[in-house]
N, CA, C and O of each residue as an XYZ file, in Angstrom:
828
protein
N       0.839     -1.209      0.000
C       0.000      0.000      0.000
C       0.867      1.249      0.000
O       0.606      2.149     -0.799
N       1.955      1.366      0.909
C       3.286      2.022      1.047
C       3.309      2.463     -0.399
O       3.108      3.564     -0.913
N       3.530      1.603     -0.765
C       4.656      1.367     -2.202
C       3.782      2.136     -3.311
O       4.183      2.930     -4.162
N       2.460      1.675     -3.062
C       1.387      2.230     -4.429
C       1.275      3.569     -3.929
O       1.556      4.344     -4.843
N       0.951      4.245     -2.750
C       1.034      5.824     -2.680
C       2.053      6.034     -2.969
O       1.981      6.870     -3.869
N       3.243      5.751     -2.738
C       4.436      6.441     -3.026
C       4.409      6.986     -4.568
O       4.524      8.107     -5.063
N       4.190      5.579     -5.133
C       4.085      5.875     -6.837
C       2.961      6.903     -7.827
O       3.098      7.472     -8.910
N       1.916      6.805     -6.921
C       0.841      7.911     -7.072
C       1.529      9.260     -7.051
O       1.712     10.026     -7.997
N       2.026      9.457     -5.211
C       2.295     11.468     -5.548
C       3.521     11.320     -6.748
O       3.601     12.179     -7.625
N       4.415     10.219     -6.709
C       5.255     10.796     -7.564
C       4.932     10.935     -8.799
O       5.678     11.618     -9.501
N       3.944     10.428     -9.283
C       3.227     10.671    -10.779
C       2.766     11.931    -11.115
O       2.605     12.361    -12.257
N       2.482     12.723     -9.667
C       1.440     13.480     -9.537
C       2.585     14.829     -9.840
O       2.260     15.867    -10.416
N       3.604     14.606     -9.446
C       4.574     15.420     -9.052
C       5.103     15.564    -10.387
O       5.091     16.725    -10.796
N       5.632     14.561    -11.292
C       5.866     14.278    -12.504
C       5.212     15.278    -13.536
O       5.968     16.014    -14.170
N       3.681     15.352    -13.762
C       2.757     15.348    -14.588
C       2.776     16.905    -13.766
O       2.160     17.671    -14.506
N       3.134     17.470    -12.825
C       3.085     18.442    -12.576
C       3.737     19.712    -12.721
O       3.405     20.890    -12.588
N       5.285     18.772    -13.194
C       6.382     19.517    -13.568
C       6.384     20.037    -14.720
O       6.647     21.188    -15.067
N       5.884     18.569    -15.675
C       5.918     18.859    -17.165
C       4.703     19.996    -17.724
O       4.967     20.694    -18.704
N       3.368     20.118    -17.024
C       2.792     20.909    -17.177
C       3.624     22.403    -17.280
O       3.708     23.237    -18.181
N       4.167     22.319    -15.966
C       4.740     23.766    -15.856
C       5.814     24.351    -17.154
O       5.881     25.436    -17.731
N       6.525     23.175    -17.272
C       7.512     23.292    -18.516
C       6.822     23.836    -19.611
O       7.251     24.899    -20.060
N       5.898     23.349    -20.098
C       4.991     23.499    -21.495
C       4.617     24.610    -21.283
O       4.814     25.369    -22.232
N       3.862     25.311    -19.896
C       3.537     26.939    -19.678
C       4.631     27.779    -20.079
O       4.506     28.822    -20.721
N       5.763     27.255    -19.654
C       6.871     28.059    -19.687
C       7.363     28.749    -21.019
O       7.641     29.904    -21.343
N       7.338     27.146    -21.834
C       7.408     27.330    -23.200
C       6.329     28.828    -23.857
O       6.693     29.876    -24.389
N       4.949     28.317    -23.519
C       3.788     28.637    -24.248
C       3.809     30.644    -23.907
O       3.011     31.434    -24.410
N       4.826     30.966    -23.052
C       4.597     31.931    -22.305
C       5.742     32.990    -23.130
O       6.877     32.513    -23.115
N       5.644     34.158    -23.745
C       6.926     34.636    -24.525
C       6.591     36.209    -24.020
O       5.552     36.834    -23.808
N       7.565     36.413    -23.968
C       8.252     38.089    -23.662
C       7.201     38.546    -24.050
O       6.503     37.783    -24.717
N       6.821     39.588    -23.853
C       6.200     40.573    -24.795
C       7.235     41.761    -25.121
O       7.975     42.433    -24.403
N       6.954     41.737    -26.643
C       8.126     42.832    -27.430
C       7.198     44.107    -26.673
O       6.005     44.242    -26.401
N       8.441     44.953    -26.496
C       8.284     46.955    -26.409
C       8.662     47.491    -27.572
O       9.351     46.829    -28.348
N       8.400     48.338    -27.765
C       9.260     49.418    -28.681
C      10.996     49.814    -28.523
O      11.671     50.439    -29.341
N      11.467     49.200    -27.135
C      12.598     49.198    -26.715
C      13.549     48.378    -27.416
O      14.608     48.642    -27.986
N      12.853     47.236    -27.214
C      13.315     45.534    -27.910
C      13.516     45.924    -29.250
O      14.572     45.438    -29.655
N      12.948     46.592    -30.096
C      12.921     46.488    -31.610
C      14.290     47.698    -32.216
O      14.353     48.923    -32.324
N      14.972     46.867    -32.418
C      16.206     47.879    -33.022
C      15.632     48.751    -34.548
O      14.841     48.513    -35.460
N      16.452     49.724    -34.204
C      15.951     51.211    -34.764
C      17.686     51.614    -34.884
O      18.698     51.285    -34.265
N      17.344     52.581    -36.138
C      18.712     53.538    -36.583
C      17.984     54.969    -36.783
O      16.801     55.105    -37.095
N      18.753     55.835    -36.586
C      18.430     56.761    -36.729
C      19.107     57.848    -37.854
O      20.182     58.443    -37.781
N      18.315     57.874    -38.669
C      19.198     58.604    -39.946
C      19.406     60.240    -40.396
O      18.716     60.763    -41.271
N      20.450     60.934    -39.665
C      20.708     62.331    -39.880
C      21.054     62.760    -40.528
O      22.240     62.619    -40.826
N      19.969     63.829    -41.375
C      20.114     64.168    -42.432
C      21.019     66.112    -41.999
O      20.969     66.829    -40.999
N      21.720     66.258    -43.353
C      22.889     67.728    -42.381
C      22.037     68.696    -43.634
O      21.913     68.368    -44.814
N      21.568     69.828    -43.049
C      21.395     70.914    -44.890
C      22.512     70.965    -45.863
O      22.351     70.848    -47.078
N      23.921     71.188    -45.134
C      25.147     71.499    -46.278
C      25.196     70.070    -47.267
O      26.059     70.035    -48.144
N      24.324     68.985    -47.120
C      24.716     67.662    -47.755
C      23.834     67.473    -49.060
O      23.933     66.508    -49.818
N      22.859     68.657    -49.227
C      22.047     68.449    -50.428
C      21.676     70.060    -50.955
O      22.368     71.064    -50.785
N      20.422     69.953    -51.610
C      19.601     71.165    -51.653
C      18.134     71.123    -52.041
O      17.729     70.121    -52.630
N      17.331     72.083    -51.774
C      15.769     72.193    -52.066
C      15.486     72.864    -53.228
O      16.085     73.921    -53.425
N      14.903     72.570    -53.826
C      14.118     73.439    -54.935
C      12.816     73.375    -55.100
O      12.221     72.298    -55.107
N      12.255     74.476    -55.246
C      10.993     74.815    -55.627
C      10.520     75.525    -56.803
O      11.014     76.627    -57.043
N       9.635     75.044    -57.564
C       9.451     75.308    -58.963
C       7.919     75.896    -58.523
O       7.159     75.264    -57.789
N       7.576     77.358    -59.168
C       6.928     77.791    -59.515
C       6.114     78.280    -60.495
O       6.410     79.447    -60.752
N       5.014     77.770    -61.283
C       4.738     78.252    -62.970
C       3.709     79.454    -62.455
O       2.737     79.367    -61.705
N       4.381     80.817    -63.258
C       3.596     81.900    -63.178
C       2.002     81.955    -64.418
O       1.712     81.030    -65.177
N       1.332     83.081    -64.310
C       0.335     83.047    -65.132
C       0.828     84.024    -66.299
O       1.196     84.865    -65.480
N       1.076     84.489    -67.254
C       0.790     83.182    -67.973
C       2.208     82.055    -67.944
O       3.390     82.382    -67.843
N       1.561     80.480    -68.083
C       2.345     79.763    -67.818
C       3.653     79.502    -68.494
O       4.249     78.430    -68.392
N       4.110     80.609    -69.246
C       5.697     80.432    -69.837
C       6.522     81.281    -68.908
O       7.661     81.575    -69.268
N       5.974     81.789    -67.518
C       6.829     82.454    -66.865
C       7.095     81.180    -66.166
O       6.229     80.321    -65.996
N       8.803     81.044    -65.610
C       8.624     80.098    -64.667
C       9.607     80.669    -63.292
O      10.226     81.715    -63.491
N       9.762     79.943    -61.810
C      10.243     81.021    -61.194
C      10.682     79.795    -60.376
O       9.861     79.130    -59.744
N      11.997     79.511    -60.404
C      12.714     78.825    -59.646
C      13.257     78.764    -58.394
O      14.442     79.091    -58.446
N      12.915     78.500    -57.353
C      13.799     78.780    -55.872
C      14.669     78.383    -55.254
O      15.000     77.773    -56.271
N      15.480     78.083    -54.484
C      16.229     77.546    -54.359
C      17.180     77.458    -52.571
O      17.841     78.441    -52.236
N      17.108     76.295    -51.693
C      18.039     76.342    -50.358
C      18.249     75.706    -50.091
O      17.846     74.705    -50.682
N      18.877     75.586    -49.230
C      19.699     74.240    -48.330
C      18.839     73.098    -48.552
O      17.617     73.214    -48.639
N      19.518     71.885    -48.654
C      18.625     70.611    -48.441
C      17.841     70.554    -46.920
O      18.265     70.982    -45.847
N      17.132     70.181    -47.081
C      16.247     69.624    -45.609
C      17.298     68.936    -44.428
O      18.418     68.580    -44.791
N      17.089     68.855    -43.726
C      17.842     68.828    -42.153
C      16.673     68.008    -41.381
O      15.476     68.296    -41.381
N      17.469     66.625    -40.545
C      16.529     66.443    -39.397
C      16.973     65.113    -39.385
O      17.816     64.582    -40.108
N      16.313     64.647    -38.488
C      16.298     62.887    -38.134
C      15.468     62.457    -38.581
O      14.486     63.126    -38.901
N      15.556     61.294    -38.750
C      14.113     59.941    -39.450
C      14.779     58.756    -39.017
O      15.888     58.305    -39.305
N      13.785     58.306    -38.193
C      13.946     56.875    -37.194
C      13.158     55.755    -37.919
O      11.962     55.740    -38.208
N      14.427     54.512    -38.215
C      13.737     53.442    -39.079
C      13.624     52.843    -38.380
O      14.606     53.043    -37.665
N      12.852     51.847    -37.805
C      12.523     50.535    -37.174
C      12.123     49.469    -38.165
O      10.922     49.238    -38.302
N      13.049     48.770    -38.896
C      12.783     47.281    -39.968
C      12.526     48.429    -41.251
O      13.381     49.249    -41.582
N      10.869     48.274    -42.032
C      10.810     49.270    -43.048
C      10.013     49.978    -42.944
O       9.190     50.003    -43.860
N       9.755     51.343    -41.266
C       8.929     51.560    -41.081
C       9.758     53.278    -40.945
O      10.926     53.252    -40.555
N       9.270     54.372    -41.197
C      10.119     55.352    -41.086
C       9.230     56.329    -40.709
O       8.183     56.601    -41.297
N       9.766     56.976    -39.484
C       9.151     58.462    -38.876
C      10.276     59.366    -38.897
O      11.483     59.126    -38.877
N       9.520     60.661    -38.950
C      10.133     61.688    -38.658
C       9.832     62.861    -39.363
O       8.859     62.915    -40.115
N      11.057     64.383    -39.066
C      10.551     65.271    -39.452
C      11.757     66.181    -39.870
O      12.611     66.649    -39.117
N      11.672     66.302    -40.942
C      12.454     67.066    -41.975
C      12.385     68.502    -42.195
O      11.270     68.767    -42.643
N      13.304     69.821    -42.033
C      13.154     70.849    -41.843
C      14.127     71.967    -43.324
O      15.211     71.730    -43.859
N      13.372     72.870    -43.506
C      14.350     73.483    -44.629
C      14.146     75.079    -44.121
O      13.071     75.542    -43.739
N      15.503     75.862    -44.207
C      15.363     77.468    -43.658
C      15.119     77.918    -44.886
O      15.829     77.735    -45.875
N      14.156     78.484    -44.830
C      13.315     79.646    -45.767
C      14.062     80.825    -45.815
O      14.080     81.224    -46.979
N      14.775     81.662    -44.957
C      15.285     82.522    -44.480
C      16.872     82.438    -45.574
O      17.700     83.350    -45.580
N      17.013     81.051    -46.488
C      18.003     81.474    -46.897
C      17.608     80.706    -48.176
O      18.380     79.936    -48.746
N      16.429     80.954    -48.563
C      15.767     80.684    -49.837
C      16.344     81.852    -50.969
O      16.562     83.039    -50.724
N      16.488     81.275    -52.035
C      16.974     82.586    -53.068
C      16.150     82.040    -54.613
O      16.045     80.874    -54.993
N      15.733     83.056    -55.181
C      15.287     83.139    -56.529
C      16.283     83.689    -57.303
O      15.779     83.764    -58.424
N      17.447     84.133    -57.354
C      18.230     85.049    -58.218
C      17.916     85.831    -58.106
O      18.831     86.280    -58.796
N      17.287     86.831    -57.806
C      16.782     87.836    -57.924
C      16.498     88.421    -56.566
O      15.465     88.102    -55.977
N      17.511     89.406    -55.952
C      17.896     89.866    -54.330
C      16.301     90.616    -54.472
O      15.425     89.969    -53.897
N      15.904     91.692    -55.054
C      14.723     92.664    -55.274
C      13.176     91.531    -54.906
O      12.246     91.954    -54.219
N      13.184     90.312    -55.426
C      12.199     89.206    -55.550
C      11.996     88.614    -54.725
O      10.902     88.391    -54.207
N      13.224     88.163    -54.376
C      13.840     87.250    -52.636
C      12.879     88.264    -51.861
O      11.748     87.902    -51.540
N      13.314     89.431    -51.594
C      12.978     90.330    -50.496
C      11.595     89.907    -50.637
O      11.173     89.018    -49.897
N      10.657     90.580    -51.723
C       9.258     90.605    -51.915
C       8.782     89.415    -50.791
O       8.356     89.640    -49.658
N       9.007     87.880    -51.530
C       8.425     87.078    -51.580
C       8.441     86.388    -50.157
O       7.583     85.608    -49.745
N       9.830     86.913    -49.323
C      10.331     86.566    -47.717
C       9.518     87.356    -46.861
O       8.809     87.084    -45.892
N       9.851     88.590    -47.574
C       8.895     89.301    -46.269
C       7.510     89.713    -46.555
O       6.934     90.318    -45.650
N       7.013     89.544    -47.408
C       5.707     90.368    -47.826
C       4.960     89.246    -47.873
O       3.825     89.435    -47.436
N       5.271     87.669    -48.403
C       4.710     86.581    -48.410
C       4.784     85.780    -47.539
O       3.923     85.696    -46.663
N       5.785     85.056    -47.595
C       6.042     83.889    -46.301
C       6.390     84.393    -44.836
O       6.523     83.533    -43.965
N       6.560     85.845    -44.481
C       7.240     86.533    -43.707
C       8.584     85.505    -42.593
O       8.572     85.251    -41.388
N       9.318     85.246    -43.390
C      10.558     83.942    -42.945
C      11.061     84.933    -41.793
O      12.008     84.387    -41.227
N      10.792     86.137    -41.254
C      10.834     86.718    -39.794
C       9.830     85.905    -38.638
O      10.167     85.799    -37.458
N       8.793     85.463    -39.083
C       7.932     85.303    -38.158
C       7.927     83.334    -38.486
O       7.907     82.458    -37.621
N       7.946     83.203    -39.598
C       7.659     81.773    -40.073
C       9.002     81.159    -40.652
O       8.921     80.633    -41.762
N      10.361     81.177    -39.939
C      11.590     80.985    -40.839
C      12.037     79.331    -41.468
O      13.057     79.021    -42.083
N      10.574     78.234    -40.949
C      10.794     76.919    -41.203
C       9.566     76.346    -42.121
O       8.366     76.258    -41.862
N      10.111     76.084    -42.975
C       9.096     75.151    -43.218
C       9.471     73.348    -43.510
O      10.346     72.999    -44.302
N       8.634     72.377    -42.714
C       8.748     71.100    -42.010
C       7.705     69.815    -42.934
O       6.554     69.957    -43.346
N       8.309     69.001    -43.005
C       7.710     67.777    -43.788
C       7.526     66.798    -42.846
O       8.678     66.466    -42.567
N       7.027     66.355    -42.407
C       6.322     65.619    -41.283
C       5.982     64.297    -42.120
O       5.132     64.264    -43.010
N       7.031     62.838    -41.570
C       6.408     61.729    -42.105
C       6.174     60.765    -40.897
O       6.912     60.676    -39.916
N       5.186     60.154    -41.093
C       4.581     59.487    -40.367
C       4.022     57.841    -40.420
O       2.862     57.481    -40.624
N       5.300     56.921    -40.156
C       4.685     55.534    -40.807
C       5.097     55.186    -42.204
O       4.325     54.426    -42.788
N       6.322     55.649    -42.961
C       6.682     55.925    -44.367
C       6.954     54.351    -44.354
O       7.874     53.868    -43.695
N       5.917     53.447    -45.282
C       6.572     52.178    -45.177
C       7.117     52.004    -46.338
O       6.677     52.542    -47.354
N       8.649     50.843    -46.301
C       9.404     50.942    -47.012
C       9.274     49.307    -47.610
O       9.113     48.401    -46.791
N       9.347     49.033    -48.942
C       9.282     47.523    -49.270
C      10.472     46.563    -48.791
O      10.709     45.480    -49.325
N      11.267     47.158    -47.597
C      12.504     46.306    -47.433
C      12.578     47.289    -45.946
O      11.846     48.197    -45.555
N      13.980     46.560    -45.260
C      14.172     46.913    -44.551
C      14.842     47.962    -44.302
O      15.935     47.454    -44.551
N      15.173     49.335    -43.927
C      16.098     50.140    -44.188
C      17.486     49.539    -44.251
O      18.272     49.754    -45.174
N      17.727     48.776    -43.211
C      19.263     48.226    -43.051
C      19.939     47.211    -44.684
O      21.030     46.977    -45.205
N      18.652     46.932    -44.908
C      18.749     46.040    -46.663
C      18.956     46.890    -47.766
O      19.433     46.408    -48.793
N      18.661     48.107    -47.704
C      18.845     48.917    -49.036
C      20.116     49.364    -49.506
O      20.273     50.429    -50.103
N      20.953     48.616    -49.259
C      22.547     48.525    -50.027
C      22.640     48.194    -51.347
O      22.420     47.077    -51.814
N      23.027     49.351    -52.054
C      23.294     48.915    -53.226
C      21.808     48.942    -54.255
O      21.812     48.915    -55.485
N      20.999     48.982    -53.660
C      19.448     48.815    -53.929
C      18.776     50.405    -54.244
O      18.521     51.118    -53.274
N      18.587     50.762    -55.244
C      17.147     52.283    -55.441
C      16.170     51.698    -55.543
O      15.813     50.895    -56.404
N      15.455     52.239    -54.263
C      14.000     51.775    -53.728
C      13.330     53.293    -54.011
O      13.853     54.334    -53.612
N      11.902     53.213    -54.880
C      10.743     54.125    -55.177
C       9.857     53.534    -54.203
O       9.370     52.441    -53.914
N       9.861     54.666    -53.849
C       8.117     54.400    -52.622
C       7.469     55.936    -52.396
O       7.904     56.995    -51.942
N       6.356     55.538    -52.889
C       5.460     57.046    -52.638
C       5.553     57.501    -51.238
O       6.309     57.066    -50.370
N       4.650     58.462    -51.143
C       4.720     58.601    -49.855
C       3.866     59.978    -49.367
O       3.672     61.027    -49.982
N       3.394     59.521    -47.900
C       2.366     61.321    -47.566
C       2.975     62.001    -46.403
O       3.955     61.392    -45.973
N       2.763     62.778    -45.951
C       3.240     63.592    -44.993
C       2.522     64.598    -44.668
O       1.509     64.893    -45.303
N       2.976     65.319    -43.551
C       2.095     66.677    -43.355
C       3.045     68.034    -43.457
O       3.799     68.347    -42.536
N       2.955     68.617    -44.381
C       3.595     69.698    -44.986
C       3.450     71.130    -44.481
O       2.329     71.515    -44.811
N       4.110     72.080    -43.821
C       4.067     72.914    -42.955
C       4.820     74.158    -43.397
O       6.047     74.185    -43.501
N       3.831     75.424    -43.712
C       4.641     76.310    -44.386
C       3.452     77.727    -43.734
O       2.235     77.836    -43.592
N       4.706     78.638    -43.480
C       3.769     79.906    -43.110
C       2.940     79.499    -41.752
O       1.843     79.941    -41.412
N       3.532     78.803    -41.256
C       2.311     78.377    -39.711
C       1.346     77.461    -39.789
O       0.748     77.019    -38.808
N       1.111     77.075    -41.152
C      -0.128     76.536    -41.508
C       0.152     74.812    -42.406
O       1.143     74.727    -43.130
N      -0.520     73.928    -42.298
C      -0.216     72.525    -42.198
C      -1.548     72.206    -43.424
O      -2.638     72.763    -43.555
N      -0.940     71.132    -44.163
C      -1.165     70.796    -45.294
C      -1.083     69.417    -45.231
O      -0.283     69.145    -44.337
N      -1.730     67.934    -45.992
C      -1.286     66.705    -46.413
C      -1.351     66.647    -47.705
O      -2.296     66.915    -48.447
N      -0.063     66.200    -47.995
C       0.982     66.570    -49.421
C       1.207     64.788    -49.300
O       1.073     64.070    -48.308
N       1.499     64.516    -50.362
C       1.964     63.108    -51.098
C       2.576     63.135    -52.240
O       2.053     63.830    -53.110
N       4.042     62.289    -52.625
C       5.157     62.170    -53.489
C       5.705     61.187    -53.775
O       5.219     60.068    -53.935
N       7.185     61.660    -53.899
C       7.805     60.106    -54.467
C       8.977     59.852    -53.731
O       9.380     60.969    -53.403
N       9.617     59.144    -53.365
C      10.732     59.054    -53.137
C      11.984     58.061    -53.883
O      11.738     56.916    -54.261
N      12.958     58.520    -53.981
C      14.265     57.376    -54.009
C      14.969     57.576    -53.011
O      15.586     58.522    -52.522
N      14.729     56.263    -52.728
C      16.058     56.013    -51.731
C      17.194     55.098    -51.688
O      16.745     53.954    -51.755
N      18.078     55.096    -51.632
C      19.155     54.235    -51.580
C      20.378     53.908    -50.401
O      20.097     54.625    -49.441
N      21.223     53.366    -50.192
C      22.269     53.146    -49.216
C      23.357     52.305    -49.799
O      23.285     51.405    -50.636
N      24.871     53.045    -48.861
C      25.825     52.317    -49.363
C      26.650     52.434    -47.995
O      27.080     53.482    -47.511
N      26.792     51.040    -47.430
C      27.577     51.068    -45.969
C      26.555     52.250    -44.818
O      25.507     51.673    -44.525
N      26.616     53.272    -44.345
C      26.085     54.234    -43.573
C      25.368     55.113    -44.248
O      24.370     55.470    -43.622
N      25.483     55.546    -45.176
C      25.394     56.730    -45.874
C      23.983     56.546    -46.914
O      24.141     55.968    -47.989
N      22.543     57.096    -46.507
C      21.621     57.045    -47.090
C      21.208     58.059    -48.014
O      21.126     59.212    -47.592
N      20.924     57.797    -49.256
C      21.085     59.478    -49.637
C      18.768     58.887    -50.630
O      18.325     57.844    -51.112
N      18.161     60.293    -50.401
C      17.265     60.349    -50.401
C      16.957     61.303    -51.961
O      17.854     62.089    -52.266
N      15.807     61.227    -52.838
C      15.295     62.333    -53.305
C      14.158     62.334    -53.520
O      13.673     61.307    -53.995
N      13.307     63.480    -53.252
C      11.620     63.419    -53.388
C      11.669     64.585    -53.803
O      12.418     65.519    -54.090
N      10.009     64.039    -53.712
C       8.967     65.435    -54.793
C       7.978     65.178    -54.392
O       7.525     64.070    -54.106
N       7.226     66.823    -54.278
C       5.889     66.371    -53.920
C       5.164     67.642    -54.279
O       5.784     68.685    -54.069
N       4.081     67.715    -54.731
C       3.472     69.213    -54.878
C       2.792     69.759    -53.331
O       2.875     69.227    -52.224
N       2.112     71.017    -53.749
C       1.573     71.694    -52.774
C       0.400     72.874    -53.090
O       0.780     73.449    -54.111
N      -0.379     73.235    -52.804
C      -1.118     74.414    -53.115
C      -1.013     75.452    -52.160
O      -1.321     75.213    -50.992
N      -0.582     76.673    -52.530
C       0.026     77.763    -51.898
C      -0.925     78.256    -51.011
O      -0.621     78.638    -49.881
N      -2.420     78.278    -51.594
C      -3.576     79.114    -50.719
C      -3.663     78.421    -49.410
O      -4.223     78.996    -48.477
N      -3.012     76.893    -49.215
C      -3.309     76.316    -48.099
C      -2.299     76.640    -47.385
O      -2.025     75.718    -46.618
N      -1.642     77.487    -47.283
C      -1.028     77.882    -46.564
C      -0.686     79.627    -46.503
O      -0.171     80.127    -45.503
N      -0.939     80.177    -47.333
C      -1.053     81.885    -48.252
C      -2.518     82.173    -48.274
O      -3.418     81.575    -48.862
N      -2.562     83.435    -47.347
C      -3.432     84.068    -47.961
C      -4.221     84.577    -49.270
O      -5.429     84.746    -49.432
N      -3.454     84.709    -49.893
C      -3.473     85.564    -51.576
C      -1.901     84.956    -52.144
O      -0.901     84.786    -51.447
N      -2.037     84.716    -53.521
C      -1.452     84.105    -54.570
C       0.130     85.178    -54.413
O       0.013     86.397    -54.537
N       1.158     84.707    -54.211
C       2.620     85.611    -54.593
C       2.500     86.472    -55.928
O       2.694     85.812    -56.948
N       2.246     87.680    -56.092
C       2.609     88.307    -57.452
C       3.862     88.997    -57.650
O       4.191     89.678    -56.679
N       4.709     89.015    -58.700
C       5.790     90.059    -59.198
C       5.815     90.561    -60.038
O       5.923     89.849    -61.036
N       5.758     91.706    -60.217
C       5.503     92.278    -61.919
C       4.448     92.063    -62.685
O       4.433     91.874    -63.902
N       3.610     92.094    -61.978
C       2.198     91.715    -62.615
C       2.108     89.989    -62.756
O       1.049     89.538    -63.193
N       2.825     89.363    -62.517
C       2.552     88.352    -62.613
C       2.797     86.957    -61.380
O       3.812     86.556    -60.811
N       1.169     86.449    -61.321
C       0.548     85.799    -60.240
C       1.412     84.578    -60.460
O       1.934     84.218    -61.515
N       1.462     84.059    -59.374
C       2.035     82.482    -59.416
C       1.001     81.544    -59.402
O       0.010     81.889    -58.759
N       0.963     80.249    -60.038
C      -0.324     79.273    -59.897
C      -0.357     78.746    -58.431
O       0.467     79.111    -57.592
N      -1.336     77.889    -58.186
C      -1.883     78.043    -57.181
C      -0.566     76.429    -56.577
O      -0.256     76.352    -55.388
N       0.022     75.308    -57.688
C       0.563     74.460    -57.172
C       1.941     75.015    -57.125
O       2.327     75.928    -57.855
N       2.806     74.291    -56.044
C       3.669     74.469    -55.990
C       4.931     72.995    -55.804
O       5.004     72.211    -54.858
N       5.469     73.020    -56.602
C       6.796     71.578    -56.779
C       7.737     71.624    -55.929
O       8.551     72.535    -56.075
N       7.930     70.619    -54.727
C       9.114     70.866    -54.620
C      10.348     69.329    -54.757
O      10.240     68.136    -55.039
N      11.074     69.949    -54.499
C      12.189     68.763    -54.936
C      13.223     68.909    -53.473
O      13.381     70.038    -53.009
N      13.782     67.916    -52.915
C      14.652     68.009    -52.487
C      15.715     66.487    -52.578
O      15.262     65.439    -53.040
N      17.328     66.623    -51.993
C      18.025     65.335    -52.467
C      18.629     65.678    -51.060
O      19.109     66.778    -50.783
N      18.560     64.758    -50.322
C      19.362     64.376    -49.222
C      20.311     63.325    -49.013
O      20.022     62.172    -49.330
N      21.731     63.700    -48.366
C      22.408     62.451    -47.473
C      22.385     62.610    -46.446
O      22.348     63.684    -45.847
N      22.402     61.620    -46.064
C      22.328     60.998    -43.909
C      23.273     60.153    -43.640
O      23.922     59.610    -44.534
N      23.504     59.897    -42.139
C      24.079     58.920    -42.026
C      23.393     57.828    -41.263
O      22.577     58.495    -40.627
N      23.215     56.696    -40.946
C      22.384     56.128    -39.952
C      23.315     55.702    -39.108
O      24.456     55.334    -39.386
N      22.591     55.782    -37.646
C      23.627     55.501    -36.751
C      22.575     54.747    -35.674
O      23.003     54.274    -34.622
């Protein structure tokens, strides 16, 4: 009788362990946002430049702008990309010092409003950022576009590519001026249309 309880708890004890094992198994971390490796890719202004294309009315005027590339961080996690991209207005140039003035202070007033910011949010990428070696990856893309104080959702294109650290970027995306302008930029009698192009080409480094 001894002998048969003995063999009972120890079964019991057995079948009790292995349960626990299998919980153990069945039981997994839960990922944070901590856990998930991320690079962070800094983009410098002196490493590119912006342009903005303007078609006047009538449309054979055209009015070119021109500044520093965009500046800022963009945090990849796998092929998922945030962040926010900045360009100084304040050292925007048309060729034209008399035009510059107009269009800085009388329009965008780059005293009161000297940034304007591209805001991306969720930019998913068909690969991983860390994979795009050697690789030009096109991927559209939306954002929230920020000019004169006032916020816009704008959508474009991008290329992107990488070689070792060094990510270098170029997009485009239009814009409509009234969404952010009161009244249309004029010079010399002549109005600017209501879209506006811009272009910019960036390098970063990811770190």
């Amino acid at each position: 009788m001894k002998v048969f309880l003995l063999t009972f708890i120890l079964a019991i004890a057995v079948n009790a362990a292995d349960k626990a094992k299998t919980s153990a198994k069945a039981v997994e971390p839960i990922k944070t946002i901590e856990s998930v490796k991320s690079e962070n890719i800094e983009f410098k202004a002196a490493d590119g430049k912006t342009e903005f294309l303007a078609v006047g009315k009538p449309a054979m005027i055209k009015i070119n702008g021109e500044a520093q590339s965009a500046e800022g961080t963009l945090t990849a996690v796998k092929n998922t990309v945030n962040g926010i991209l900045t360009v100084d207005l304040t050292k925007l140039t048309t060729k034209i010092d008399l035009r510059d003035d107009h269009l800085k202070n009388k329009y965008l007033e780059v005293d009161k409003f000297p940034k304007a910011t591209l805001e991306l949010v969720n930019l998913e990428l068909p690969t991983e950022v860390s994979k795009l070696t050697d690789v030009v990856t096109t991927v559209p893309f939306k954002g929230k576009f920020t000019l004169h104080g006032k916020s816009s959702e704008v959508a474009g294109i991008a290329n992107i590519s990488r070689y070792a650290q060094i990510v270098s970027a170029q997009a485009e995306f239009t814009f409509n001026i009234t969404d952010h302008l009161d009244t249309l930029p004029t010079w010399l009698g002549v109005k600017v249309a209501e879209s506006v192009t811009v272009k910019t080409n960036l390098k970063g480094t990811a770190k």
